[in-house]
VOROTOR-396530 format. One record per atom (N, C-alpha, C): residue in one letter; atom name; x, y, z. Coordinates in steps of 0.001 Angstrom, whole numbers. Layout:
<rs>
 residuo atomo      px      py      pz
       A    CA       X       Y       Z
...
</rs>
This chain:
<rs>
 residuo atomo      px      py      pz
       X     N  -21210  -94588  -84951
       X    CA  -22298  -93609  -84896
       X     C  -23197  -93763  -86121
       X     N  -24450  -93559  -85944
       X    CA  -25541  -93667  -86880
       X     C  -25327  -92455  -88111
       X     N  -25527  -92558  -89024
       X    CA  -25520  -91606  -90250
       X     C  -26240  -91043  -89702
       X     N  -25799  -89451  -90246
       X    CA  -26950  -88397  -90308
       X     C  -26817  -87286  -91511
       X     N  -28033  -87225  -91914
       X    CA  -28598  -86334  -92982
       X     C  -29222  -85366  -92889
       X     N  -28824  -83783  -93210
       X    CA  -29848  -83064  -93333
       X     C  -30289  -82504  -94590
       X     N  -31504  -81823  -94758
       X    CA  -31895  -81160  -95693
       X     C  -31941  -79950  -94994
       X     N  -31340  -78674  -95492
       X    CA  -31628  -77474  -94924
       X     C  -31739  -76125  -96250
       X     N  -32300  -75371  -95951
       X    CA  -32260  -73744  -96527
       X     C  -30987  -73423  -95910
       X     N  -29833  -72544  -96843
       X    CA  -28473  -71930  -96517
       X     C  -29182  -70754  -95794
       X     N  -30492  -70237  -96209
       X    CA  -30731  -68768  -95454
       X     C  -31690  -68657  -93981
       X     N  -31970  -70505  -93838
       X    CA  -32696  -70599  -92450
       X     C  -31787  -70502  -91260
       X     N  -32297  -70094  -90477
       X    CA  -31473  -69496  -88912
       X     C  -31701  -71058  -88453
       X     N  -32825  -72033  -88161
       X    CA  -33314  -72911  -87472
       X     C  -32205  -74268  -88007
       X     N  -31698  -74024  -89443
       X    CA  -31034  -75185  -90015
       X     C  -29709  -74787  -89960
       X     N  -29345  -73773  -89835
       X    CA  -27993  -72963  -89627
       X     C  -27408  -73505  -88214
       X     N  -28652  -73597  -86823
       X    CA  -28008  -73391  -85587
       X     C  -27973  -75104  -85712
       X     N  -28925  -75745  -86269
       X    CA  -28460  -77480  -86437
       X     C  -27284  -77637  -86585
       X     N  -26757  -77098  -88231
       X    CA  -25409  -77508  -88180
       X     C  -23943  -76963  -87121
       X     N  -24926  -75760  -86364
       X    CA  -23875  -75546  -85572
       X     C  -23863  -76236  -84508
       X     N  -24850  -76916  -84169
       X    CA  -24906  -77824  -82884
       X     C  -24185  -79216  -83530
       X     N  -24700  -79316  -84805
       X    CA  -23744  -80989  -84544
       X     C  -22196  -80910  -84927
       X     N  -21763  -79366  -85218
       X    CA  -20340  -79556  -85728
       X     C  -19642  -78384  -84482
       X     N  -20296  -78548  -83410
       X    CA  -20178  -78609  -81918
       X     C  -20141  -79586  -80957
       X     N  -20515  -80723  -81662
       X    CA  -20485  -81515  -80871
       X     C  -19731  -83043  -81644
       X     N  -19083  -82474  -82807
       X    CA  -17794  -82849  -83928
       X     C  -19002  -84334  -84327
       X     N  -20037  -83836  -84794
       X    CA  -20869  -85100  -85544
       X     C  -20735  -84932  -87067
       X     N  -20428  -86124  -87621
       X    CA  -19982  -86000  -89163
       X     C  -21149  -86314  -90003
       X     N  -21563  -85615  -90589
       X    CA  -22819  -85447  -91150
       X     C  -22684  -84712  -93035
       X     N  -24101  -85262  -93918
       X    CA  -23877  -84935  -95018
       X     C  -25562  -83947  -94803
       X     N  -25126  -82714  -95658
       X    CA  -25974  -81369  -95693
       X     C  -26645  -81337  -96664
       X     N  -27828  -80920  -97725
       X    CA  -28061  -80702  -98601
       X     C  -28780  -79346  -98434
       X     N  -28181  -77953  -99057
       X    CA  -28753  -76580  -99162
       X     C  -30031  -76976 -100198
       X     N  -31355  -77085  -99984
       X    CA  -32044  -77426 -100877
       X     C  -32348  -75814 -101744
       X     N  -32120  -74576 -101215
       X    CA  -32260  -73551 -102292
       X     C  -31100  -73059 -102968
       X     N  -29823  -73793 -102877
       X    CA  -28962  -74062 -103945
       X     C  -28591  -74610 -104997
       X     N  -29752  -75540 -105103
       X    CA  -29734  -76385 -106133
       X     C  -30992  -76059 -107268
       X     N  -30955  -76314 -108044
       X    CA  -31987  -76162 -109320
       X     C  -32607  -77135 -110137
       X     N  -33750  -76929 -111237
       X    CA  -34137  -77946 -111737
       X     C  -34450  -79207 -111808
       X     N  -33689  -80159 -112081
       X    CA  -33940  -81826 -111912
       X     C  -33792  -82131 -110910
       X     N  -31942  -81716 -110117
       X    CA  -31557  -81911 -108853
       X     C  -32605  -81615 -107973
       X     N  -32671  -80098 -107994
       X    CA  -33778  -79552 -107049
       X     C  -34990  -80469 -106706
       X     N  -35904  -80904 -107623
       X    CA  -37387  -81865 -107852
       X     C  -36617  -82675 -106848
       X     N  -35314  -83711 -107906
       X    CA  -35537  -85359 -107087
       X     C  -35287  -84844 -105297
       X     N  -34384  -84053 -105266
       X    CA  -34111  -84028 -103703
       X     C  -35852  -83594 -102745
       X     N  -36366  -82528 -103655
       X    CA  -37718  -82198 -102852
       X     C  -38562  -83688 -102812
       X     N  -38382  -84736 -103604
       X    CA  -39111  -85389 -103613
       X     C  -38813  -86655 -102227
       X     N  -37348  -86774 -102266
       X    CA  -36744  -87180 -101277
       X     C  -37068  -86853  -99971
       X     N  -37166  -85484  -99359
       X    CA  -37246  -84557  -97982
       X     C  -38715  -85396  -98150
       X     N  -39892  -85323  -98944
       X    CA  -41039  -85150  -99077
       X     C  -41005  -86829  -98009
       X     N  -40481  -87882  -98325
       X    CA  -40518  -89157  -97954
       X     C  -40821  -89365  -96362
       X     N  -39501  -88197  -96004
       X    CA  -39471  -88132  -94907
       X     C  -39924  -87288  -94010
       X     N  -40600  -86267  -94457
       X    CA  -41149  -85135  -94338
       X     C  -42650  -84286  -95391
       X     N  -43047  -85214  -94861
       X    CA  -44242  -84443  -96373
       X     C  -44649  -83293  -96574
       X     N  -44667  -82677  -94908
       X    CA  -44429  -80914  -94941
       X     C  -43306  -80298  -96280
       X     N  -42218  -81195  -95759
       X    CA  -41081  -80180  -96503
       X     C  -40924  -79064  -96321
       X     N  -40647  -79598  -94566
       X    CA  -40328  -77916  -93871
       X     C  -38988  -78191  -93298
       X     N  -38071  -77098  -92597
       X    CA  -36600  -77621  -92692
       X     C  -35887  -76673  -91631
       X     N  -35516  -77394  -90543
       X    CA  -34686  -78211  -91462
       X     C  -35285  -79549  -90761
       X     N  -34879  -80723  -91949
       X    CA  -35389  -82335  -92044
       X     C  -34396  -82977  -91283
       X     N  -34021  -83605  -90912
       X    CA  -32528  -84094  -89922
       X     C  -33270  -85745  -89784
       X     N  -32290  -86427  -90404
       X    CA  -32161  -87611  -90369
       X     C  -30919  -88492  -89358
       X     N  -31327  -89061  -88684
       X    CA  -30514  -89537  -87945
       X     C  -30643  -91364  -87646
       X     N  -30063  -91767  -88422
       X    CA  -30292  -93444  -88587
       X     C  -31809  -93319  -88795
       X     N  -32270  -94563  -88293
       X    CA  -33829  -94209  -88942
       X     C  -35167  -93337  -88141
       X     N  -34556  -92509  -87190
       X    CA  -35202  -91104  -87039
       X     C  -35083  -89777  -87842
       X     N  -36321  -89720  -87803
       X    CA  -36361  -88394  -88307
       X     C  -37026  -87519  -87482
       X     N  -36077  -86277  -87337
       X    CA  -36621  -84930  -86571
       X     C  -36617  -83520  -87416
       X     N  -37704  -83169  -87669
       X    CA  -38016  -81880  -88267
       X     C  -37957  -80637  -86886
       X     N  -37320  -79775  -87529
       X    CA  -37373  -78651  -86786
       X     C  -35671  -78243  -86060
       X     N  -35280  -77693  -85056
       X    CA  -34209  -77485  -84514
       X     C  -34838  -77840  -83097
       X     N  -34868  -79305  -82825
       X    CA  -35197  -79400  -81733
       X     C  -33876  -79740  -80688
       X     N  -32826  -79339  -80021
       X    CA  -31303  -79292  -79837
       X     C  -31812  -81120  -78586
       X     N  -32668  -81158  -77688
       X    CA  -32500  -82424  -77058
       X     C  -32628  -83596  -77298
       X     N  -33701  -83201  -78613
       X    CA  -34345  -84228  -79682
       X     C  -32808  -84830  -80477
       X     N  -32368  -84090  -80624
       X    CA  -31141  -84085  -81717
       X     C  -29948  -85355  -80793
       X     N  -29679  -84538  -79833
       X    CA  -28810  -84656  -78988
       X     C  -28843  -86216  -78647
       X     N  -30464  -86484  -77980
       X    CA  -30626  -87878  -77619
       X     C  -30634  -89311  -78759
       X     N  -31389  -88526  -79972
       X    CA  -31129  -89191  -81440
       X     C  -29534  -89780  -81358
       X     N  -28751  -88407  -80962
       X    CA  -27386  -89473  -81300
       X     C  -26331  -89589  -80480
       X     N  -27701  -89991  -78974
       X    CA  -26917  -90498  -77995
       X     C  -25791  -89429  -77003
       X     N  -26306  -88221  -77233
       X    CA  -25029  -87461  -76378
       X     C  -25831  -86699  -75096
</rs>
């Protein structure tokens, strides 16, 4: 299975129901709470989302070399093949 990455807010509903859809559907994935983090961390990661997302709106969901902004659940789904 293709890596997948998200960037999410811990207090967004839209990045919340992501991770509940892919750890519903047992996809192993790495998270980053971007308003948990601070200072330096905080910058390089915003600068990161920014690459892939220049909005830097969230949640960012990386999936091999797609990227889907938003909680789109078919978008997601077909990204990784299910």
């Amino acid at each position: 299975m293709q890596p997948v990455k998200l960037y999410t807010l811990s207090t967004c509903s839209h990045c919340n129901a992501t991770k509940k859809l892919l750890n519903d559907c047992a996809v192993k994935y790495e998270s980053t709470d971007l308003d948990m983090l601070s200072g330096n961390e905080k910058a390089a990661i915003l600068e990161e989302v920014k690459k892939f997302n220049p909005e830097c709106s969230f949640p960012t969901i990386i999936i091999g070399d797609k990227v889907i902004v938003g909680f789109k659940e078919k978008e997601i789904k077909e990204a990784l093949g299910l």
